[in-house]
C-alpha positions as CSV (number, residue, x, y, z in Angstrom):
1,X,53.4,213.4,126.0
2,X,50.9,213.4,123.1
3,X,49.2,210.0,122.1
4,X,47.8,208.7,119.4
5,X,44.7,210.0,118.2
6,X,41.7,207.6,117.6
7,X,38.0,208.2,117.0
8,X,35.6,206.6,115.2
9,X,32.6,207.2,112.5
10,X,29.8,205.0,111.4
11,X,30.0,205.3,107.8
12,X,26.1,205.3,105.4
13,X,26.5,202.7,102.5
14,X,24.0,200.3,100.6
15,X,21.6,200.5,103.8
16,X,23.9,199.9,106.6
17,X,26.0,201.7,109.2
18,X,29.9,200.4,109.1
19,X,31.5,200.9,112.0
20,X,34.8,202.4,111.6
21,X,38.0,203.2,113.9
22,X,40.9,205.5,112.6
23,X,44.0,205.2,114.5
24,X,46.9,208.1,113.7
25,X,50.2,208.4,114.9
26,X,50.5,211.1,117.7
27,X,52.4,213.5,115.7
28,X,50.2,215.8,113.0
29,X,50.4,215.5,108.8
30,X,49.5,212.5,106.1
31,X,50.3,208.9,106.3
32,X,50.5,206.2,104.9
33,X,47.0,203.8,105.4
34,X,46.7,200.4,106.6
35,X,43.2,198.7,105.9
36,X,41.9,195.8,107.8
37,X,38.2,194.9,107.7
38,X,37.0,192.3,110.2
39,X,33.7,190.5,110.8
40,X,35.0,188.8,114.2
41,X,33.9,191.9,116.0
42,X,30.9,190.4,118.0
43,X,32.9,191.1,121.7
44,X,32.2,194.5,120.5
45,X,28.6,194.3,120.8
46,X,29.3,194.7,124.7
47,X,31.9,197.5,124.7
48,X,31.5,201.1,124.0
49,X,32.5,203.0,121.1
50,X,35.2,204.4,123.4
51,X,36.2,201.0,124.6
52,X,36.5,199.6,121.2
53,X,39.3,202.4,120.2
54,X,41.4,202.1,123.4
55,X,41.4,198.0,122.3
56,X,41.8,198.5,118.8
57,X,44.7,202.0,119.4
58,X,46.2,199.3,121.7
59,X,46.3,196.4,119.1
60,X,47.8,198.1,116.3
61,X,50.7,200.2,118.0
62,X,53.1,198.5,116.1
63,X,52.0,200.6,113.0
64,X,51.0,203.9,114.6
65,X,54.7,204.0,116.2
66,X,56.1,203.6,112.6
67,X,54.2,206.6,111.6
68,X,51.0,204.7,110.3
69,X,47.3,205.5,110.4
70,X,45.3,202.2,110.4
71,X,41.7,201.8,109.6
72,X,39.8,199.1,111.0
73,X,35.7,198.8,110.1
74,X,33.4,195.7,111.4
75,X,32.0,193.9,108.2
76,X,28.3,194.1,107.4
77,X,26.2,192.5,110.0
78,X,29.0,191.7,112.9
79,X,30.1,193.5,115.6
80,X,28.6,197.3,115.7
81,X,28.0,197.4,112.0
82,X,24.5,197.3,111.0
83,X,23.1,195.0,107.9
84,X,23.1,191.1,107.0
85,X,26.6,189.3,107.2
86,X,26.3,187.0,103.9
87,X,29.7,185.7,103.8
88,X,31.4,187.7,100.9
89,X,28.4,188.9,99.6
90,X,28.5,192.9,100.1
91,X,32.5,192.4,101.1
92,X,33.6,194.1,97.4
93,X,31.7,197.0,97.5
94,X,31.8,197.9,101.1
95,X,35.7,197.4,100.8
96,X,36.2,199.7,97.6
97,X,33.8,202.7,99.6
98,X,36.0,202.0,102.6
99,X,39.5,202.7,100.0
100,X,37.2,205.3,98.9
101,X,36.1,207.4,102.4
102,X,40.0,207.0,103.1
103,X,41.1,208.9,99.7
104,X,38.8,212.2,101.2
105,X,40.5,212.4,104.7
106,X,42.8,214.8,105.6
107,X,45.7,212.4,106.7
108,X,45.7,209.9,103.3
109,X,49.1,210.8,101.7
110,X,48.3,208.5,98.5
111,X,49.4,205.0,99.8
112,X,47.2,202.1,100.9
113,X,48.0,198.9,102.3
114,X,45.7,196.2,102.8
115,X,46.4,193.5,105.7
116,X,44.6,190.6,107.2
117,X,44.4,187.2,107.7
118,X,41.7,184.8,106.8
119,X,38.4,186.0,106.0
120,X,40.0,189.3,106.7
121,X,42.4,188.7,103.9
122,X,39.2,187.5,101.6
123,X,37.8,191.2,102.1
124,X,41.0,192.5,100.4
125,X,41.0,189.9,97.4
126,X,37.9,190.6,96.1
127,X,38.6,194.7,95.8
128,X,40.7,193.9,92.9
129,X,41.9,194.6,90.9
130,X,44.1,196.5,92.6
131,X,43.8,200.6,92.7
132,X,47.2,202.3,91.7
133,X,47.3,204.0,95.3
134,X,47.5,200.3,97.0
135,X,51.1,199.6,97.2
136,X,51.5,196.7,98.9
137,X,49.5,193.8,100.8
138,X,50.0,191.4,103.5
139,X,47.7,188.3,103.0
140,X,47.5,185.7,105.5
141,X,46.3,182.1,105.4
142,X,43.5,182.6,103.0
143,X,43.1,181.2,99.6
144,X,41.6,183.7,96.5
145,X,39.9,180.7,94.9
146,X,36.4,180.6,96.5
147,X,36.5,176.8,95.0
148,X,39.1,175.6,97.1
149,X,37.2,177.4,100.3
150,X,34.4,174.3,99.4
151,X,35.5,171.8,97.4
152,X,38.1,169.3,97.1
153,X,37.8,167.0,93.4
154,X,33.9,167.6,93.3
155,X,33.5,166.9,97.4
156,X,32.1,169.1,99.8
157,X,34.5,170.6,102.8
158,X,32.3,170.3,105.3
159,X,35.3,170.2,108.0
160,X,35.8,173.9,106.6
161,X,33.5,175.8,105.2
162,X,30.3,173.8,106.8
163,X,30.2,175.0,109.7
164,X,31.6,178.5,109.1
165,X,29.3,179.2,107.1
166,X,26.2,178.5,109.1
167,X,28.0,180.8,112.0
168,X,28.4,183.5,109.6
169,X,25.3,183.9,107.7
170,X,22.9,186.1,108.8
171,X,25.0,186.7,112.3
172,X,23.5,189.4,114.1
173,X,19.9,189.2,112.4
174,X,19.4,185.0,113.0
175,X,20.3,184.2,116.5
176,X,22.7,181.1,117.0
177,X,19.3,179.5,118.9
178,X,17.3,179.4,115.8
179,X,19.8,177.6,113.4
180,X,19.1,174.1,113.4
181,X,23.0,172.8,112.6
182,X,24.9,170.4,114.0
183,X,27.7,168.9,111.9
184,X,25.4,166.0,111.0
185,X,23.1,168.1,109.2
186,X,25.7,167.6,106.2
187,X,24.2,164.0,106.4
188,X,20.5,165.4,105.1
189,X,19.7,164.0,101.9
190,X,18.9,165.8,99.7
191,X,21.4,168.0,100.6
192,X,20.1,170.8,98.5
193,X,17.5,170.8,101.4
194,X,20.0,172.3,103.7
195,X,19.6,176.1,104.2
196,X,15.9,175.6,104.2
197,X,16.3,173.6,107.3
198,X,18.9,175.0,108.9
199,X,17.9,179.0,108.7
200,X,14.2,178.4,108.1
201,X,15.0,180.5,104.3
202,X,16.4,179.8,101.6
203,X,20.6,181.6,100.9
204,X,20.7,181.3,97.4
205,X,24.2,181.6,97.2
206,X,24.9,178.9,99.3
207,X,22.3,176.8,97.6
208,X,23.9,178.0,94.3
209,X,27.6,176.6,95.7
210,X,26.0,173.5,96.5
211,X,25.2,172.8,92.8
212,X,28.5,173.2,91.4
213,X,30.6,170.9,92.9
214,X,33.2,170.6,89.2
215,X,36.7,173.2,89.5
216,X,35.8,173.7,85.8
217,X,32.2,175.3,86.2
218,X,32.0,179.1,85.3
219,X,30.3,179.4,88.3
220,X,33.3,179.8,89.8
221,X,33.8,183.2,87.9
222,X,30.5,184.4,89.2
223,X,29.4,186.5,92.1
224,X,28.2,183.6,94.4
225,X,31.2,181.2,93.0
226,X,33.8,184.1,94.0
227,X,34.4,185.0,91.0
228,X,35.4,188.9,92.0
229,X,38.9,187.2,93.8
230,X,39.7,185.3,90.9
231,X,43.2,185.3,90.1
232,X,42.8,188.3,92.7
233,X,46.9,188.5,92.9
234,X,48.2,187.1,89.6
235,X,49.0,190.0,87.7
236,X,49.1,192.8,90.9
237,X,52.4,193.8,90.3
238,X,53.0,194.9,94.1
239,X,54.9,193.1,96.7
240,X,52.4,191.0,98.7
241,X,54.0,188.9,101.7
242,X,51.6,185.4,101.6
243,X,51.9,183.6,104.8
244,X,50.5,179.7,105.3
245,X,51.0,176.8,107.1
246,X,51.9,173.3,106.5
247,X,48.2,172.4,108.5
248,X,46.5,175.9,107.5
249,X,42.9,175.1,105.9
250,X,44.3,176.9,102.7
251,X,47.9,175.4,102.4
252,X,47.4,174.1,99.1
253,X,45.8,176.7,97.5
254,X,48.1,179.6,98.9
255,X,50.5,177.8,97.3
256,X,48.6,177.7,93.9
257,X,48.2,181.1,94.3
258,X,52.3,181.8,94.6
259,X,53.2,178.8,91.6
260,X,50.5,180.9,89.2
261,X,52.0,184.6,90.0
262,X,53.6,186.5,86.8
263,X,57.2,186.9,86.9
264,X,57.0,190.3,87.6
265,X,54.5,190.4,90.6
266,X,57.0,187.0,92.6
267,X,60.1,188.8,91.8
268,X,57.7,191.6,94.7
269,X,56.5,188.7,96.9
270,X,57.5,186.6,99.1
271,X,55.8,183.4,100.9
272,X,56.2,182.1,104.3
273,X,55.2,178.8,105.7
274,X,55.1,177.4,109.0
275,X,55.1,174.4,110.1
276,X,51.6,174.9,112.2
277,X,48.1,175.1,111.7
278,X,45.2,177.9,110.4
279,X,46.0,179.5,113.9
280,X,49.5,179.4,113.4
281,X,50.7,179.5,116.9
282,X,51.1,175.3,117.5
283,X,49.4,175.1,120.5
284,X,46.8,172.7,119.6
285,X,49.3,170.5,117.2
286,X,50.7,167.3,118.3
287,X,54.4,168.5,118.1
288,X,55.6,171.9,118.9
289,X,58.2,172.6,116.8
290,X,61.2,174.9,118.2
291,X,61.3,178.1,116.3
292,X,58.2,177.2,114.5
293,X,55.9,179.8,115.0
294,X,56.3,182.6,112.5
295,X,55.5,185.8,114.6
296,X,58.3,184.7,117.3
297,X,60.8,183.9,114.1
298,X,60.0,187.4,112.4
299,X,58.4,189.5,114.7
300,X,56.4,192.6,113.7
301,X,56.8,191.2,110.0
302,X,53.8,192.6,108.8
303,X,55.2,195.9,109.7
304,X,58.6,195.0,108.7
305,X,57.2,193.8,105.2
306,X,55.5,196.9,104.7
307,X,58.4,199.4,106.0
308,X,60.5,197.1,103.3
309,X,57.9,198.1,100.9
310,X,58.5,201.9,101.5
311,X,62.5,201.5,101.1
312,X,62.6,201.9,105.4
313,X,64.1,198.4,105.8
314,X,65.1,195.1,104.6
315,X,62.0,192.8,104.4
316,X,61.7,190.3,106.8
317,X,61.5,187.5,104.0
318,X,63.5,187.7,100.7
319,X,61.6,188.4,97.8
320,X,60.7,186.2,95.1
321,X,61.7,182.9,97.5
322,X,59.4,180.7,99.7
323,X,60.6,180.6,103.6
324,X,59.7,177.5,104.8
325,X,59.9,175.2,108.2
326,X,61.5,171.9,107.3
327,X,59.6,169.7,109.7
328,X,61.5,167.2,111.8
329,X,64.9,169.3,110.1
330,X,63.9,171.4,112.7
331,X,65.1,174.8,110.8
332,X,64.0,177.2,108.5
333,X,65.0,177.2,104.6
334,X,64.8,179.9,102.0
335,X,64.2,179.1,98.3
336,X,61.9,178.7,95.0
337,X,60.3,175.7,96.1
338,X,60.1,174.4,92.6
339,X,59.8,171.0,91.7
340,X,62.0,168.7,92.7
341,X,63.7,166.1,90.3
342,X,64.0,162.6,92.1
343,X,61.4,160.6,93.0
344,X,60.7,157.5,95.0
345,X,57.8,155.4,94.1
346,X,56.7,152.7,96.7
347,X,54.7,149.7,96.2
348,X,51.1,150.0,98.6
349,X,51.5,146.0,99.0
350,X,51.0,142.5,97.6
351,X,47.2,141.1,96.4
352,X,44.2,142.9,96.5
353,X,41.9,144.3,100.1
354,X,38.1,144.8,100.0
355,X,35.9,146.5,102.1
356,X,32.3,147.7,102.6
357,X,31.6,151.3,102.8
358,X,28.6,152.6,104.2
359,X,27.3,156.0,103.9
360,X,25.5,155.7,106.7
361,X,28.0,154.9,108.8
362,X,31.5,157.0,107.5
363,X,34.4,156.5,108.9
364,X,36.4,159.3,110.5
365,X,40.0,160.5,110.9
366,X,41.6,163.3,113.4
367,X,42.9,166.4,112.3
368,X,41.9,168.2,109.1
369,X,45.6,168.5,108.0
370,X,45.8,171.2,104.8
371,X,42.2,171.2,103.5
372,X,39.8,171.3,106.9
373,X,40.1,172.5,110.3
374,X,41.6,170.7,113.6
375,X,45.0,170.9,112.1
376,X,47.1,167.7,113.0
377,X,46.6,165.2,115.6
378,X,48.2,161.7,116.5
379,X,46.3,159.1,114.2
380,X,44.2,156.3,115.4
381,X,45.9,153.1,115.4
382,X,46.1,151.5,112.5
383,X,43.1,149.3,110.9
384,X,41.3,150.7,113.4
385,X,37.6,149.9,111.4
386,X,36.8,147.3,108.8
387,X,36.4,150.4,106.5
388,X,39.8,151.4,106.6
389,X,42.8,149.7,105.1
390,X,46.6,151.1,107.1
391,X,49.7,149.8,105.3
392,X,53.0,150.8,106.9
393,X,55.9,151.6,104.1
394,X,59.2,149.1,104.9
395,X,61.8,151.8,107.0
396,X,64.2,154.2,105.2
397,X,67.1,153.2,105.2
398,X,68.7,156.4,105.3
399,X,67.4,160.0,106.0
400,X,65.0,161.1,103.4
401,X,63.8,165.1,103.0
402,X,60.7,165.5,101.1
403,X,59.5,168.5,99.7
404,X,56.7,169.0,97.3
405,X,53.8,167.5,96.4
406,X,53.3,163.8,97.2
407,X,51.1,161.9,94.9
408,X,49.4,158.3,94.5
409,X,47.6,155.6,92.3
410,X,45.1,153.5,93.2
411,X,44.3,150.4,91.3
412,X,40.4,149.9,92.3
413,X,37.1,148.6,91.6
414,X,33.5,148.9,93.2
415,X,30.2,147.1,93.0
416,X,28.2,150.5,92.6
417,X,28.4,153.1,89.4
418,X,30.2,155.5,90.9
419,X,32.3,156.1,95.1
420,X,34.9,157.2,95.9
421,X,37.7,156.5,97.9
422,X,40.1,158.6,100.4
423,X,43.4,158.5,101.2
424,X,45.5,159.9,104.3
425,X,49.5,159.7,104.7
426,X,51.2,159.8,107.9
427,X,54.7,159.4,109.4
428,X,54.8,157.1,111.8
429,X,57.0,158.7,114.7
430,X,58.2,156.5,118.0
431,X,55.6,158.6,120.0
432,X,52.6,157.4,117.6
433,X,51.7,158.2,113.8
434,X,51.9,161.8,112.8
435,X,49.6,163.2,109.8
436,X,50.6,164.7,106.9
437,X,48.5,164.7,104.1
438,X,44.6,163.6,102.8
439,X,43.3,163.2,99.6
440,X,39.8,162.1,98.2
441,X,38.4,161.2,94.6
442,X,35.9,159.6,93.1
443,X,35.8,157.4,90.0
444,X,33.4,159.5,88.3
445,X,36.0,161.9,87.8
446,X,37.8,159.7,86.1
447,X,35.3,157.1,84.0
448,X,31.6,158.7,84.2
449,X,30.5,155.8,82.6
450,X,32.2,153.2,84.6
451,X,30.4,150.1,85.2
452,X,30.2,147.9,88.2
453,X,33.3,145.4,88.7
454,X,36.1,147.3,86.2
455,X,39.2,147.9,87.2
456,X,39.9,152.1,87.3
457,X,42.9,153.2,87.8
458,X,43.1,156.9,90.0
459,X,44.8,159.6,90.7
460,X,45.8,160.9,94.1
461,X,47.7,164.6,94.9
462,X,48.9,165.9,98.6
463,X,49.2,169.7,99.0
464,X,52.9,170.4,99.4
465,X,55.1,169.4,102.6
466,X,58.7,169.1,103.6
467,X,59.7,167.0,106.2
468,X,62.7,164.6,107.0
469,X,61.8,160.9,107.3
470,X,64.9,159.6,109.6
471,X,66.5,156.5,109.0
472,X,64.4,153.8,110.7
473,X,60.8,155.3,110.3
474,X,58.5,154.5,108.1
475,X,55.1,156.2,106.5
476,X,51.4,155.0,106.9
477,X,49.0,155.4,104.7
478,X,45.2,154.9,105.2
479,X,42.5,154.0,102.3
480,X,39.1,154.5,103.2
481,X,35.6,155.9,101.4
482,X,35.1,158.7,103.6
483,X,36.7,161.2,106.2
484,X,33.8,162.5,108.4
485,X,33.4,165.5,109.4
486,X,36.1,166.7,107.2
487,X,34.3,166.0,103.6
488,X,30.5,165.2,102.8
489,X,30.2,161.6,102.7
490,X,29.8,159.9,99.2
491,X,26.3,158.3,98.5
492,X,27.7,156.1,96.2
493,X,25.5,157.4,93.6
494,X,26.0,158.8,90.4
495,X,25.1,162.4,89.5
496,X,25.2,165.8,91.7
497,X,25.9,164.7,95.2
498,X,23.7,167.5,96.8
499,X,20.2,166.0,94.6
500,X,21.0,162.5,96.1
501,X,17.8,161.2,97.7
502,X,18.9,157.4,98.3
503,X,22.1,155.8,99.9
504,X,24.1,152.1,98.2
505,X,26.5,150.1,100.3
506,X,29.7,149.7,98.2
507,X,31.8,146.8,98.3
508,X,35.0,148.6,96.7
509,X,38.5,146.5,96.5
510,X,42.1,148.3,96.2
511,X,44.5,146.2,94.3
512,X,47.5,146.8,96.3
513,X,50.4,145.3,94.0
514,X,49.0,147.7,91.6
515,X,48.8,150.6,93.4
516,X,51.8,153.1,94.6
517,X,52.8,155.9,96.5
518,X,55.6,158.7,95.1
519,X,57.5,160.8,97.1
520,X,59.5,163.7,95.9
521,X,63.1,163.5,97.1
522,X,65.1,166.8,97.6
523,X,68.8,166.2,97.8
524,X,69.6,169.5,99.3
């Protein structure tokens, strides 16, 4: 019986060798191409050539036995591909000559399909726009926004892209022994200071990412800043399946990504959400939820997306709607996710609660929820440090569903010119409180010339959810100044937080009778 046929070539480009694995369907003629590129390929260091087809003809059988070829290259710098891994650095141009290579072989038939998840889903955004030959895309659990990778309202995600970042950079050429990182190196001050220390050379782009903390900057539309995957998908005008998850690092901004489509391109798409972490598969999250995990729900979707793509089959997600796990509903729901119309707004309590925040001592909270890694956990018990303030809502009094963004106000004031302060909701289950969303300011973003002992009133927004509140539970919510490891603590300084040299203690006060929490109600 004749097998697939696999080899592999180590293709020249911009002073590097990029290992390369073509997979083809046993049978002979032109196919359509599926494209992943990967830079988790170090296990490969240790195998053969040889050894790494067999894994990789294995892996992707799926496609080849739908009459696919796949072709699957290590990024620059990681696993047998020669050159410096700068995380998305060379990732644009060694992706178009990949697309390129492919449109000279004998078995391209004229369609491309790009696939991945994560970074490998980053190497596909920043090749657009898109050539007319790519016809369609699965995208996983990656966010085209390179601001949303490190920032969160002007701080640091040091819970995300931290320490990433230090394991990516320079992979193969600066051995894990001679960077000096652990995740208290994000406590340096000046932070600017940091690749210096931790490789021992300056990485401009980081250092250049470090300066531009502001959404608005147009270094966001630049090389470093990402600016190649801006609005990568907007206007692509294929069908793209996204996939996230309510605890994916990315949630938030897949999400942004789907709301900002044109017409034309979400009448092609579709999103999925599960109710799970970056991972996706719930092991590590505090409650497994039946029929939760996306791949045992739809399985082979990518290849189901794509055969729907080519008019072979009905797509395993309907187009133009958002497929979503309703946690703690327990079932999956198909629609446009829009906005919902009723809101509850609850009262955070009665008076006013102060507290000292020190920098050099942050307070932390477990589980990075939608913006860092660790996913979910059970919370700490309440008022669990005299940093952290944990009102409990009064119970439903009915079931509740909420679905969409949850946001907040916080009525506050602070003894220094400028810190910030961090909130984290949770439903508080029988079995212990169970997280759902973060948020963190700071009041610079609001007054830059606030002074010492004003009242400032701020603005709070939770990356989307839906989940039931049953009758009898109630919702936490935490107020602190920090969330370490998950964000760079505040210095409680004015200016750019990676040029602080110095540290204040803050005495900052939430006036709780002025301060709410709004939920948006879905009556479905």
């Amino acid at each position: 019986m004749a097998q697939p046929k696999v080899y592999y070539e180590y293709l020249k480009y911009n002073d590097a060798d990029l290992f390369t694995v073509v997979c083809l369907p046993q049978e002979e003629g032109v196919f359509p191409t599926v494209i992943y590129r990967n830079p988790y390929a170090d296990a490969a260091v240790q195998q053969t050539e040889e050894e790494v087809c067999r894994s990789e003809a294995e892996g992707f059988a799926p496609w080849l036995e739908q009459g696919y070829a796949v072709v699957y290259q290590h990024c620059r710098g990681r696993g047998k591909s020669s050159g410096h891994c700068i995380p998305y650095i060379h990732e644009r141009e060694d992706g178009l000559f990949l697309q390129d290579w492919i449109r000279t072989r004998p078995f391209y038939n004229g369609e491309l399909y790009l696939c991945g998840a994560s970074y490998t889903s980053s190497v596909h955004f920043v090749t657009s726009p898109f050539a007319p030959d790519i016809k369609g895309a699965v995208l996983e659990v990656q966010d085209c926004e390179r601001y949303n990778c490190n920032y969160r309202n002007g701080f640091y995600k040091s819970g995300l892209h931290g320490a990433w970042y230090v394991s990516m950079y320079k992979r193969n050429s600066i051995p894990k022994r001679q960077k000096h990182f652990t995740p208290n190196t994000y406590h340096m001050l000046p932070l600017s200071d940091f690749t210096k220390t931790v490789f021992n050379e300056e990485a401009e782009d980081f250092n250049e990412i470090l300066k531009h903390p502001k959404r608005e900057d147009p270094f966001w539309t630049t090389r470093f800043g990402g600016g190649e995957a801006h609005d990568a998908i907007k206007h692509a005008d294929i069908p793209i399946l996204l996939v996230t998850g309510f605890y994916d690092i990315y949630t938030g901004g897949v999400f942004d990504m789907w709301n900002t489509l044109d017409e034309k391109t979400k009448a092609k798409c579709a999103l999925a959400v599960h109710p799970f972490d970056h991972g996706g598969s719930g092991k590590h999250e505090p409650v497994r939820f039946e029929n939760g995990v996306l791949k045992e729900y739809a399985p082979q979707y990518a290849v189901r997306w794509i055969n729907a793509v080519r008019g072979l089959e009905k797509p395993p997600f309907a187009a133009g709607k958002v497929t979503y796990y309703a946690l703690f509903e327990n079932q999956w729901r198909c629609d446009d996710f829009k906005e919902v119309q009723q809101f509850l707004t609850l009262p955070l309590g009665s008076g006013e609660e102060t507290y000292r925040y020190n920098p050099y001592d942050p307070a932390s909270f477990k589980g990075g929820l939608s913006a860092n890694f660790e996913g979910n956990e059970w919370q700490d018990p309440p008022n669990s440090r005299h940093d952290i303030i944990s009102i409990y809502t009064p119970e439903f009094k009915k079931d509740t569903f909420i679905k969409g963004k949850m946001r907040a106000t916080l009525k506050v004031r602070s003894t220094c010119e400028d810190t910030c302060f961090y909130m984290r909701i949770s439903l508080a289950k029988p079995e212990g409180d169970y997280g759902l969303r973060d948020d963190i300011n700071q009041i610079s973003n609001f007054n830059a010339d606030y002074r010492p002992g004003e009242e400032i009133e701020m603005e709070f927004s939770f990356d989307e959810h839906a989940f039931l509140i049953q009758k009898g539970e109630k919702l936490r919510i935490d107020i602190s100044s920090s969330a370490d490891p998950h964000y760079v603590r505040h210095t409680n300084n004015k200016g750019l937080f990676s040029a602080q040299t110095t540290i204040k203690i803050a005495d900052n006060t939430v006036i709780l009778d002025q301060s709410s929490l709004t939920l948006p109600i879905d009556q479905k």
